[in-house]
N, C-alpha and C positions, 0 to 999 in steps of 0.2 A: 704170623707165619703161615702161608701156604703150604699143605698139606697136597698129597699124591698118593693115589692109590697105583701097586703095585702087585703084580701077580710072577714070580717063579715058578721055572718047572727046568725038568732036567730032558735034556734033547739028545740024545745018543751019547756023547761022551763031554757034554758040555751041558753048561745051565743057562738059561735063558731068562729075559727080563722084561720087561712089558706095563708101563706105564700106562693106566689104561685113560688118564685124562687127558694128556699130550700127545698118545700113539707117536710113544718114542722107545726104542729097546736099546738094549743093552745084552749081553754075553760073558762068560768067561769060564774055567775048566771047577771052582768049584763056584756056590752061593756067593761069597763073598766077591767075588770078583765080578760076574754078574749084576751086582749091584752096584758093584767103584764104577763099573763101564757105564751105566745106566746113571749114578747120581753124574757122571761126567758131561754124559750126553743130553742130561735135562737143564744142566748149569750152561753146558754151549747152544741150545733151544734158544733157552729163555733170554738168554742175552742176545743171541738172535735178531730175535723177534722184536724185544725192546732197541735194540739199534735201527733195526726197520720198520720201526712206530705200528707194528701189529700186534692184534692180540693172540696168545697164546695158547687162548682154550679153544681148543680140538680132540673132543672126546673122538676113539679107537670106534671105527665102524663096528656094526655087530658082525657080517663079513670077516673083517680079519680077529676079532675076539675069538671067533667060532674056529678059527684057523688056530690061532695058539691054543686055545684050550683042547682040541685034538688031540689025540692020539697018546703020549706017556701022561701020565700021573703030573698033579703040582705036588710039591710036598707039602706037607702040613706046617705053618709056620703064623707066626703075625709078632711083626717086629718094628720097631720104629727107628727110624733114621734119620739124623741131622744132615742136609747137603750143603748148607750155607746159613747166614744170617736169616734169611728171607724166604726159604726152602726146607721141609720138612717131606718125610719118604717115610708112608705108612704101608709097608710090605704083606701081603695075603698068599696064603697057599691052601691047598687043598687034594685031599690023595685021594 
């Protein structure tokens, strides 16, 4: 199972999500949802990708790393997630 590293934080009145191997995000009003959007969005990636015979690793420039991690707090968290058979979502926060 392929594993993903995953960084939340909370962004004015929403949480945000950030996959930092695929520089793929996600959103939603608390955590959890943030991360349904985000495992959704790495499941339609990577299918993607695989329909269009490419590879899917594209680590998050440091540029836009340095953009998310701006400005509010991450929260403090490390949790693991199943998105699929073949997909695993290893979550990191930090306050």
């Amino acid at each position: 199972m392929k594993e993903y590293t995953i960084l939340l934080k909370k962004s004015g009145e929403q949480w945000v999500s950030l996959c930092l191997e695929l520089s793929v995000t996600g959103c939603g009003r608390t955590r959890e949802e943030a991360m349904d959007t985000l495992k959704d969005a790495i499941e339609s990636y990577l299918s993607a990708m695989k329909d269009d015979g490419l590879s899917p690793d594209s680590p998050v420039p440091l540029d836009l790393l340095h953009e998310f991690l701006a400005g509010e707090s991450l929260e403090q968290t490390k949790t693991s997630h199943k998105l699929s058979a073949e997909v695993g979502v290893f979550a990191y926060g930090a306050a």
